[in-house]
PDB file of N, CA, C and O in Angstrom:
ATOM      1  N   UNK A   1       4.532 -43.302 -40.853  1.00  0.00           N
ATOM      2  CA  UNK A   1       4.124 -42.280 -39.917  1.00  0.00           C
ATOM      3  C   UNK A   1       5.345 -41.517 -39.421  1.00  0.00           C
ATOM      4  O   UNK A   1       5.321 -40.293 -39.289  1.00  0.00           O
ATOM      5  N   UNK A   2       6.651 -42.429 -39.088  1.00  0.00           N
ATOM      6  CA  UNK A   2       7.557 -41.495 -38.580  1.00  0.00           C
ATOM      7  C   UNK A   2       8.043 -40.872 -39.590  1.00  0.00           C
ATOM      8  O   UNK A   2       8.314 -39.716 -39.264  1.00  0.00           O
ATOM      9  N   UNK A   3       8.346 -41.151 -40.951  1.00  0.00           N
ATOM     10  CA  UNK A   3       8.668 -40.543 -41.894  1.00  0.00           C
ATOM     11  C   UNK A   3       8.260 -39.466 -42.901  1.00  0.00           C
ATOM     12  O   UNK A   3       8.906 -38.927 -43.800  1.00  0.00           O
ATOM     13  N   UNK A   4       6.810 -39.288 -42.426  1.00  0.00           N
ATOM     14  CA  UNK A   4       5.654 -37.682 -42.339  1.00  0.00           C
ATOM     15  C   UNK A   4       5.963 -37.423 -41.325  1.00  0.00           C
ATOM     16  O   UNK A   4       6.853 -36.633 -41.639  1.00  0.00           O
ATOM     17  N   UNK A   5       5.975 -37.429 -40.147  1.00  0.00           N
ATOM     18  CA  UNK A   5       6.090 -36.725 -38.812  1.00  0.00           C
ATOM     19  C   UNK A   5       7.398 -35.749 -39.306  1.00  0.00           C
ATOM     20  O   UNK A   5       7.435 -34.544 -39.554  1.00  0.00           O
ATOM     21  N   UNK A   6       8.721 -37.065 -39.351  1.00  0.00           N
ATOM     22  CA  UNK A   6      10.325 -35.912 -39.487  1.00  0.00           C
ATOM     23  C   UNK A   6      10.323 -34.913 -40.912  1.00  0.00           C
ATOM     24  O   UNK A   6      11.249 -34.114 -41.049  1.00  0.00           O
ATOM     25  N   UNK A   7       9.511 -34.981 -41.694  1.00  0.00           N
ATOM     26  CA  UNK A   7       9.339 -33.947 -42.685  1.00  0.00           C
ATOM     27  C   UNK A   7       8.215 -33.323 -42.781  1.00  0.00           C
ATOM     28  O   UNK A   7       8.027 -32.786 -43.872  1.00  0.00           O
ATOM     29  N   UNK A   8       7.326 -33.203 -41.932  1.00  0.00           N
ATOM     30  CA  UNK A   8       6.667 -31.692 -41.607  1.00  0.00           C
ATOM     31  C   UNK A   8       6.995 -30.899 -41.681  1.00  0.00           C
ATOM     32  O   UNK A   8       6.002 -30.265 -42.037  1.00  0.00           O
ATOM     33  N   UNK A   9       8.276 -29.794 -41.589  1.00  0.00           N
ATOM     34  CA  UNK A   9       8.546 -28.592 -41.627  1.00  0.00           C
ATOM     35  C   UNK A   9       8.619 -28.102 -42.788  1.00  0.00           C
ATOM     36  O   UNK A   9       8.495 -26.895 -42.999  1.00  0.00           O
ATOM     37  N   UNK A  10       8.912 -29.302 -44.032  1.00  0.00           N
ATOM     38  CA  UNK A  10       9.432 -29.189 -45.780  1.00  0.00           C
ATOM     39  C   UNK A  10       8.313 -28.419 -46.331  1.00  0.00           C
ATOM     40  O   UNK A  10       8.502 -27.283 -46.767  1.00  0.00           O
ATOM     41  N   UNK A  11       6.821 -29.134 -46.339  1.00  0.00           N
ATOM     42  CA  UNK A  11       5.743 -28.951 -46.464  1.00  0.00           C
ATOM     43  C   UNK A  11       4.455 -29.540 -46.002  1.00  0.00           C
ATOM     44  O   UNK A  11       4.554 -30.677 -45.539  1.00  0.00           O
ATOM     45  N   UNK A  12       3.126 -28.944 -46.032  1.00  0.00           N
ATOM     46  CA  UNK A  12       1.969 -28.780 -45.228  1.00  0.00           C
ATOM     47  C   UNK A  12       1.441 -30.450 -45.691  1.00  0.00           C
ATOM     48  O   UNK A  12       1.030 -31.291 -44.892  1.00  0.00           O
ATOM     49  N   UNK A  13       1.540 -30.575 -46.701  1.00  0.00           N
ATOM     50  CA  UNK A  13       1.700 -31.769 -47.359  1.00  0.00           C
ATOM     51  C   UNK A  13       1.941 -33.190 -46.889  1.00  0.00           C
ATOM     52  O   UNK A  13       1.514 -34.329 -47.080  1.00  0.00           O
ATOM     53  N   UNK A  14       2.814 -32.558 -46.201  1.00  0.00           N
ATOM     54  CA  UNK A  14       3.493 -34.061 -44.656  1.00  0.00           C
ATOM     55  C   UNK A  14       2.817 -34.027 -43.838  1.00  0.00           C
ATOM     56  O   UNK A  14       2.607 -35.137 -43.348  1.00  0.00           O
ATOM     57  N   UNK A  15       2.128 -32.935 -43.229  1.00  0.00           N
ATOM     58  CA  UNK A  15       1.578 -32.931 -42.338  1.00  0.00           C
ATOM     59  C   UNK A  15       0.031 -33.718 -42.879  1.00  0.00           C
ATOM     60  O   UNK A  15      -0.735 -34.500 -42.316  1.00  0.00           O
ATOM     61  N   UNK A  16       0.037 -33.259 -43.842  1.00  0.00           N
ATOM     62  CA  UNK A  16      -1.438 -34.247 -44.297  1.00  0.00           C
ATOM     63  C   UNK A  16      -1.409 -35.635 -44.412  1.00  0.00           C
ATOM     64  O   UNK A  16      -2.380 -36.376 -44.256  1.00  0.00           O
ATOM     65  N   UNK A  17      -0.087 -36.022 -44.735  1.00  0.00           N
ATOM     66  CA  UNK A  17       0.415 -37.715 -44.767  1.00  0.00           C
ATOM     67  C   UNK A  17       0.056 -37.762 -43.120  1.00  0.00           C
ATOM     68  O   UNK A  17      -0.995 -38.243 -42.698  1.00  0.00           O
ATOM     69  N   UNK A  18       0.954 -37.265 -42.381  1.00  0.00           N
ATOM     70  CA  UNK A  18       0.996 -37.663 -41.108  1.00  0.00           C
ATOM     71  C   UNK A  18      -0.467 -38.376 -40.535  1.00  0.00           C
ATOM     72  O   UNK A  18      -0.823 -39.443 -40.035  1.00  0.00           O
ATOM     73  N   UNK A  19      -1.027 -37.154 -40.919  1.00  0.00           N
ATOM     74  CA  UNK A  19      -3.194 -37.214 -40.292  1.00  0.00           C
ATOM     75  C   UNK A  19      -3.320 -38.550 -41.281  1.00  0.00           C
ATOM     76  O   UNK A  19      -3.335 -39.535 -40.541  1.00  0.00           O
ATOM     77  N   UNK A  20      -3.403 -38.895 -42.489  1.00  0.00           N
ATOM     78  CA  UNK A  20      -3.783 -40.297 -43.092  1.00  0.00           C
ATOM     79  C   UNK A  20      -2.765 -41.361 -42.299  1.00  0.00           C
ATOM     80  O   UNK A  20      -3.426 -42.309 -41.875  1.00  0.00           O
ATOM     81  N   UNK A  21      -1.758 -41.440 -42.071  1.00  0.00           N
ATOM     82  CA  UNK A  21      -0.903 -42.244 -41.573  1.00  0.00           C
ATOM     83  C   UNK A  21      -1.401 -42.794 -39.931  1.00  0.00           C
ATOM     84  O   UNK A  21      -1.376 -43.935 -39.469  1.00  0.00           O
ATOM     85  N   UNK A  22      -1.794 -41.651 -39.373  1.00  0.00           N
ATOM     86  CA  UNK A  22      -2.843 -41.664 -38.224  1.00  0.00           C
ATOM     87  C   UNK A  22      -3.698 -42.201 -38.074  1.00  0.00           C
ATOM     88  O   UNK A  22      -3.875 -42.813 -37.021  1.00  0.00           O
ATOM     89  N   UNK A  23      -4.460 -42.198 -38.923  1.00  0.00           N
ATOM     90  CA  UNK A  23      -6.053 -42.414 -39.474  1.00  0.00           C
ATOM     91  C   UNK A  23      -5.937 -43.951 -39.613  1.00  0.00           C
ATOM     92  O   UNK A  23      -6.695 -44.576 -38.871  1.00  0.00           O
ATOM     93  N   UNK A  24      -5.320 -44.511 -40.232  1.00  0.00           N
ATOM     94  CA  UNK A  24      -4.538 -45.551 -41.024  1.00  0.00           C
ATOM     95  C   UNK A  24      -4.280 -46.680 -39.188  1.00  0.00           C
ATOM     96  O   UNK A  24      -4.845 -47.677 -38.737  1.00  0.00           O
ATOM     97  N   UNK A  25      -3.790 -46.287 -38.969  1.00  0.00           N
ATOM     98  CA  UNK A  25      -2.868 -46.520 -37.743  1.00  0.00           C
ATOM     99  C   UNK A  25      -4.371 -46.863 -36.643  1.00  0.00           C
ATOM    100  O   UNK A  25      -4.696 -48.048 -36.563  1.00  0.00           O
ATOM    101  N   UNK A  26      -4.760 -46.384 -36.278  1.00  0.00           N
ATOM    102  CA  UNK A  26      -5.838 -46.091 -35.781  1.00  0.00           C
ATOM    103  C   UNK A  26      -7.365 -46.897 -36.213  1.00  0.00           C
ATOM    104  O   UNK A  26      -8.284 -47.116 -35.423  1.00  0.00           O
ATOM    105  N   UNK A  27      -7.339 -47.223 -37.537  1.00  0.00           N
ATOM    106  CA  UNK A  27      -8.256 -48.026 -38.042  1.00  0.00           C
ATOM    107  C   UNK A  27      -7.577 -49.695 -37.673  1.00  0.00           C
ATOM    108  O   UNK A  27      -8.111 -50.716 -37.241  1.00  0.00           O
ATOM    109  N   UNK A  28      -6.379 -49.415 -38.019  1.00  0.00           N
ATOM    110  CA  UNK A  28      -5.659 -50.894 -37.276  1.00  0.00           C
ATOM    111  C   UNK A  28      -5.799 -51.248 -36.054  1.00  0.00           C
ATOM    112  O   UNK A  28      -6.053 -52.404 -35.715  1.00  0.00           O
ATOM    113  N   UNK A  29      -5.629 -50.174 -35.181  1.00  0.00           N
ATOM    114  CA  UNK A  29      -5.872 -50.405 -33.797  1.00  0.00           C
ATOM    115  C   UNK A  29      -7.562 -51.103 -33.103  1.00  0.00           C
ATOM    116  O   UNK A  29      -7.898 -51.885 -32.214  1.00  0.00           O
ATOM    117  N   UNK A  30      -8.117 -50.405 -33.958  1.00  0.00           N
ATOM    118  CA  UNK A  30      -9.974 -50.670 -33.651  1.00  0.00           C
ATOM    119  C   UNK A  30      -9.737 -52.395 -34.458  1.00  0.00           C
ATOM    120  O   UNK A  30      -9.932 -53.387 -33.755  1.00  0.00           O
ATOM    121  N   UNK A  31      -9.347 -52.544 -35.825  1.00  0.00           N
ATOM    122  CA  UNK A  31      -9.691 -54.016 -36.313  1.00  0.00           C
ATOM    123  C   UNK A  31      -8.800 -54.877 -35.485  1.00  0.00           C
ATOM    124  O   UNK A  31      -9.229 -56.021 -35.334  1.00  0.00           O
ATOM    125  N   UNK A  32      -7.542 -54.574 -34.851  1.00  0.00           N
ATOM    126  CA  UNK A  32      -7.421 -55.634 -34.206  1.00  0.00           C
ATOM    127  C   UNK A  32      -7.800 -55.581 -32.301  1.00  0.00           C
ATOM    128  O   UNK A  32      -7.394 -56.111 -31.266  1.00  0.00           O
ATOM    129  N   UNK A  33      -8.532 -54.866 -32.621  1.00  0.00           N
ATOM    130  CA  UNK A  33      -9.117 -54.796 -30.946  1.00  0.00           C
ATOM    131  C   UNK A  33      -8.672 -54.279 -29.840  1.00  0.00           C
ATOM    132  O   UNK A  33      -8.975 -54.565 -28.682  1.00  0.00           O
ATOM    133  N   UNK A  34      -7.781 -53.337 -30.326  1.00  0.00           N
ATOM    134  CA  UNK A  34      -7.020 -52.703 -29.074  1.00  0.00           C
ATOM    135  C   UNK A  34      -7.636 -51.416 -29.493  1.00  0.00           C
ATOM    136  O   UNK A  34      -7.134 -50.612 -30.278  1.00  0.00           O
ATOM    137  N   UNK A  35      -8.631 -51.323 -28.961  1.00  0.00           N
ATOM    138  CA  UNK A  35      -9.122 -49.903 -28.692  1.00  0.00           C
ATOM    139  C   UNK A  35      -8.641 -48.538 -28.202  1.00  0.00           C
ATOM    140  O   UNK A  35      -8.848 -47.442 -28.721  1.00  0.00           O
ATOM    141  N   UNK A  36      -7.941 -48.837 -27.070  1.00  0.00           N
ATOM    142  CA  UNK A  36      -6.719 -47.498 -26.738  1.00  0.00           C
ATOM    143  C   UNK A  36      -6.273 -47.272 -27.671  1.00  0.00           C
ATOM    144  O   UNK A  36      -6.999 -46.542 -28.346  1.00  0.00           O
ATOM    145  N   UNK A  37      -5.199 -47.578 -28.214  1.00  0.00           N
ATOM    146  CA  UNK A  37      -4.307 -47.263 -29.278  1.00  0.00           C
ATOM    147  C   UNK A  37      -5.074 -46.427 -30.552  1.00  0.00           C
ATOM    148  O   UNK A  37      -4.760 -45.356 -31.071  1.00  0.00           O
ATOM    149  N   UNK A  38      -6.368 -47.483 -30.886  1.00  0.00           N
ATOM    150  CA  UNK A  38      -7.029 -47.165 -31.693  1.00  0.00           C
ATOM    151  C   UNK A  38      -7.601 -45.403 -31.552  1.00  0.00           C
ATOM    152  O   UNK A  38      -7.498 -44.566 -32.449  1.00  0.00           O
ATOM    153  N   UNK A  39      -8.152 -45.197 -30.286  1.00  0.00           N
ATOM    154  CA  UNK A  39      -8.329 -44.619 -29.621  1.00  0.00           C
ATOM    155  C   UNK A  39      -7.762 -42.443 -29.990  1.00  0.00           C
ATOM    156  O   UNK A  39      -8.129 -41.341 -30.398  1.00  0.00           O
ATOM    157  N   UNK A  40      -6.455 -43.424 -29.296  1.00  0.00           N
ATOM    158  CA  UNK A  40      -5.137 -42.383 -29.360  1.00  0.00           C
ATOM    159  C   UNK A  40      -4.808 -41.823 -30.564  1.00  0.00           C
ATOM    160  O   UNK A  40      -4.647 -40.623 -30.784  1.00  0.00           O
ATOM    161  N   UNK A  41      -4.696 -42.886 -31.467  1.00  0.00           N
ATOM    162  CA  UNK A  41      -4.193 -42.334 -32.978  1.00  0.00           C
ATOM    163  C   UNK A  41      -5.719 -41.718 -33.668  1.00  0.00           C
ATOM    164  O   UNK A  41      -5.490 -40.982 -34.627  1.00  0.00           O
ATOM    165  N   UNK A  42      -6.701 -41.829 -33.462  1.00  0.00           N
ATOM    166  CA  UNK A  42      -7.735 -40.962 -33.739  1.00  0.00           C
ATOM    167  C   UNK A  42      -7.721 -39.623 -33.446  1.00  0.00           C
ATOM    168  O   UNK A  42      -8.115 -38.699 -34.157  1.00  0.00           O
ATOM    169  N   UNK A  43      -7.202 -39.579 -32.261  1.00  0.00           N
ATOM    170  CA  UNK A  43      -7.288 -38.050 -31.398  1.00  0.00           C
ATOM    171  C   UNK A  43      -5.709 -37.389 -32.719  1.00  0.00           C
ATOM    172  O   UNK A  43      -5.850 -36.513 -33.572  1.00  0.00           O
ATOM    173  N   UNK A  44      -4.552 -38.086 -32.463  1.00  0.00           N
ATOM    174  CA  UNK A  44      -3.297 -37.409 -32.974  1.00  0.00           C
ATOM    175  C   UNK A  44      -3.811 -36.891 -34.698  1.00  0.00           C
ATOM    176  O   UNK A  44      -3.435 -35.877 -35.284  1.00  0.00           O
ATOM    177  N   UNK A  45      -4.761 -37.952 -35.207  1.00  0.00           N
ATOM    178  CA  UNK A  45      -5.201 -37.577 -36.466  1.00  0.00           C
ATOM    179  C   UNK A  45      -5.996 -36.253 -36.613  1.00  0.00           C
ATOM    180  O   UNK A  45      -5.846 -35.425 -37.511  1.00  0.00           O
ATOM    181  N   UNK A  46      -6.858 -36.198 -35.589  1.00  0.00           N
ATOM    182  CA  UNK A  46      -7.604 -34.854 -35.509  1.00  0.00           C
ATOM    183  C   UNK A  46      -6.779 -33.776 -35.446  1.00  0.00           C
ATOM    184  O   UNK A  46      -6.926 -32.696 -36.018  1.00  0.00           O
ATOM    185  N   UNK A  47      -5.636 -34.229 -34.499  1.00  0.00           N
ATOM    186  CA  UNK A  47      -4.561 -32.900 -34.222  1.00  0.00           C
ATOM    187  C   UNK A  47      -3.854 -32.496 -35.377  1.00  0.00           C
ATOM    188  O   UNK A  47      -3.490 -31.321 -35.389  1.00  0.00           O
ATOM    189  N   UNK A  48      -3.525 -33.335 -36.532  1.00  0.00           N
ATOM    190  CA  UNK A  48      -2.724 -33.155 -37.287  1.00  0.00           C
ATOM    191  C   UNK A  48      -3.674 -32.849 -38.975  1.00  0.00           C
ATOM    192  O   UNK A  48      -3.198 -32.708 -40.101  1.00  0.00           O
ATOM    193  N   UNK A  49      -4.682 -32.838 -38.658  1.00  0.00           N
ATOM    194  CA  UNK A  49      -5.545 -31.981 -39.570  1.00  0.00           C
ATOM    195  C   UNK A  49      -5.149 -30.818 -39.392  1.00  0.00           C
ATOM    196  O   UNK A  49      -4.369 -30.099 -40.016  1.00  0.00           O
ATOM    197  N   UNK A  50      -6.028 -30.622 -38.064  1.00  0.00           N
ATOM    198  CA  UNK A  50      -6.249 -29.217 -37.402  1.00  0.00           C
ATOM    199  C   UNK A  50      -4.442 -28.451 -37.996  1.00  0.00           C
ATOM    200  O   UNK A  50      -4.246 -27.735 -38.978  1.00  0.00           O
ATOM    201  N   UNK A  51      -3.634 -28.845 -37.194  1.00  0.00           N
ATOM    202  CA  UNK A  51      -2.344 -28.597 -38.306  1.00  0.00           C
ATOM    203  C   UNK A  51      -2.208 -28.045 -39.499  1.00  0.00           C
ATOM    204  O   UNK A  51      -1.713 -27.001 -39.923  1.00  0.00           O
ATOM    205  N   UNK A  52      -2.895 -29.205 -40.074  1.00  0.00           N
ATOM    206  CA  UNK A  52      -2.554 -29.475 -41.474  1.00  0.00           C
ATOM    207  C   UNK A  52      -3.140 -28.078 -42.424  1.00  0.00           C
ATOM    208  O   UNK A  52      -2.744 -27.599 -43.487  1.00  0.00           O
ATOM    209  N   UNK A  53      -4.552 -27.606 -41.245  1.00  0.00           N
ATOM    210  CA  UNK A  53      -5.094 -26.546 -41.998  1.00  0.00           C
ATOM    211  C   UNK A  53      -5.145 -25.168 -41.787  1.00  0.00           C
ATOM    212  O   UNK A  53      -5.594 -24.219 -42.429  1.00  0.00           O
ATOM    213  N   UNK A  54      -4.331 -25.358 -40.280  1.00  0.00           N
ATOM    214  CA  UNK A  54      -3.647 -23.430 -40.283  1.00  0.00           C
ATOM    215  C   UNK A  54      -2.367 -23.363 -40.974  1.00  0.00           C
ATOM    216  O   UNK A  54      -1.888 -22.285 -41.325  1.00  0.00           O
ATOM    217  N   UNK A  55      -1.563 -24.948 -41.263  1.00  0.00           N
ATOM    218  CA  UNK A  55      -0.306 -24.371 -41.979  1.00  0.00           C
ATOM    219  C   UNK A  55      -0.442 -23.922 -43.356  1.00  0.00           C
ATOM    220  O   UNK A  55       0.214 -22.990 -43.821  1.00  0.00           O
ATOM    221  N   UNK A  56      -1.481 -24.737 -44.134  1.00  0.00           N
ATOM    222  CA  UNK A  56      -2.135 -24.351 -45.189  1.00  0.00           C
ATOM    223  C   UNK A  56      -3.131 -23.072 -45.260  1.00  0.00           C
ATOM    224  O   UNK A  56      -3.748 -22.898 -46.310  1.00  0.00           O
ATOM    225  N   UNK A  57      -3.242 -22.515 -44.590  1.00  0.00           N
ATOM    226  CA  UNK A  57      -3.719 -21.368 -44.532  1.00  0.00           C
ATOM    227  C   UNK A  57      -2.882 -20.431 -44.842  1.00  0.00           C
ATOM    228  O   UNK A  57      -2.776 -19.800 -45.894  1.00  0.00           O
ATOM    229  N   UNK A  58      -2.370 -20.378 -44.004  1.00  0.00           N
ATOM    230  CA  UNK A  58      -1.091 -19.861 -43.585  1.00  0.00           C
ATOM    231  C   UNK A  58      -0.051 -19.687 -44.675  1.00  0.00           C
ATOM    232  O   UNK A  58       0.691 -18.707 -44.742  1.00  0.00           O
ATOM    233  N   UNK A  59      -0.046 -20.892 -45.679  1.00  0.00           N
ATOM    234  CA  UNK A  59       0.918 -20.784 -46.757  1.00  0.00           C
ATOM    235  C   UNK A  59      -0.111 -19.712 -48.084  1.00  0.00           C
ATOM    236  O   UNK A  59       0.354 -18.979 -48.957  1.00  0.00           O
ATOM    237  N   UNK A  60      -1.587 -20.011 -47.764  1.00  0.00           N
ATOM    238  CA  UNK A  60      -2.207 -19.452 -48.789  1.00  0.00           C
ATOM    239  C   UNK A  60      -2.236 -18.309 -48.590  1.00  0.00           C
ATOM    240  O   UNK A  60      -2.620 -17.793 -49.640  1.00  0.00           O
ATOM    241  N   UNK A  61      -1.980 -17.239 -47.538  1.00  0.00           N
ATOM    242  CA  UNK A  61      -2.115 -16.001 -47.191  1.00  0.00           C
ATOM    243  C   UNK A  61      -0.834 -15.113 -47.564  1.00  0.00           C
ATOM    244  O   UNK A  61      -0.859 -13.884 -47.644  1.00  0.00           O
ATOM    245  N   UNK A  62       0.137 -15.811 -47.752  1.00  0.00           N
ATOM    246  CA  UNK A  62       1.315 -15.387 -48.176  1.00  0.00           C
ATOM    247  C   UNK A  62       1.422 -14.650 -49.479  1.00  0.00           C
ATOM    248  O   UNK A  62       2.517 -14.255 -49.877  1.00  0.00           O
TER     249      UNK A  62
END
């Protein structure tokens, strides 16, 4: 996760790792029962779609 996060800017691509890495992260959090966490990294995953698909837009409009 931190290692998609610090290469986001390279390509849109990272940013899509990041959202699975999230996702990922977040499914861990719910199986081992810590729901917050679980919680949290659900929401950051949504954010980093949402990301994932104006930067990709964004590259396709070019």
């Amino acid at each position: 996760m931190l290692v998609t996060y610090g290469l986001e800017a390279r390509s849109h691509w990272f940013v899509l790792a990041f959202a699975f890495s999230c996702a990922m992260g977040s499914t861990y959090g719910f199986l081992q029962g810590a729901w917050p966490f679980g919680l949290v990294e659900a929401v950051w995953s949504v954010v980093a779609v949402r990301r994932w698909w104006l930067k990709r837009a964004a590259t396709v409009e070019r």
